[in-house]
C-alpha positions in Angstrom: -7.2 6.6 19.7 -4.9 4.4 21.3 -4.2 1.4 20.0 -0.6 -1.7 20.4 -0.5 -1.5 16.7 2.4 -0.4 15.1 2.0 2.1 12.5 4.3 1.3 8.7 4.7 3.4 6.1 5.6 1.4 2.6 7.6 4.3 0.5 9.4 4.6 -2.6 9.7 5.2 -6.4 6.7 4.9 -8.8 6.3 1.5 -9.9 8.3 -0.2 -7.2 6.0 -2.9 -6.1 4.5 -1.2 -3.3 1.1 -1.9 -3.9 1.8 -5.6 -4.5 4.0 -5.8 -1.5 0.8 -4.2 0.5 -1.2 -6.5 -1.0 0.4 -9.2 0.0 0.8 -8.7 3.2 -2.7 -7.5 3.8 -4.8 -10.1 2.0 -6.6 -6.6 0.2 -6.9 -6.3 -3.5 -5.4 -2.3 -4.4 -5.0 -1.6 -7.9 -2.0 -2.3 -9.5 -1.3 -0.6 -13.1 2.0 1.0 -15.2 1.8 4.7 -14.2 2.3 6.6 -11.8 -0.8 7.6 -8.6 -3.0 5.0 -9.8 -3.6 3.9 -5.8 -5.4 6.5 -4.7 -7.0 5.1 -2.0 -6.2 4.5 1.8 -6.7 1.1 3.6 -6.2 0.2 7.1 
């Protein structure tokens, strides 16, 4: 599958603000919550 997009990986701690930092830059809605492996899903 070839594609010009550039593949990003967002790591870190638990709790970091991943998901909100995803979510902001996506437009999507993930879940956000206080524990650890609440997003469980994977968007693209």
């Amino acid at each position: 599958m070839a594609t010009n997009l550039p593949l990003i990986a967002l790591m870190g701690n638990p709790n970091s603000g991943k998901t909100a930092i995803f979510n902001l830059l996506t437009g999507m809605n993930q879940k956000v919550s206080n524990y650890p492996g609440i997003t469980v899903e994977q968007r693209r």
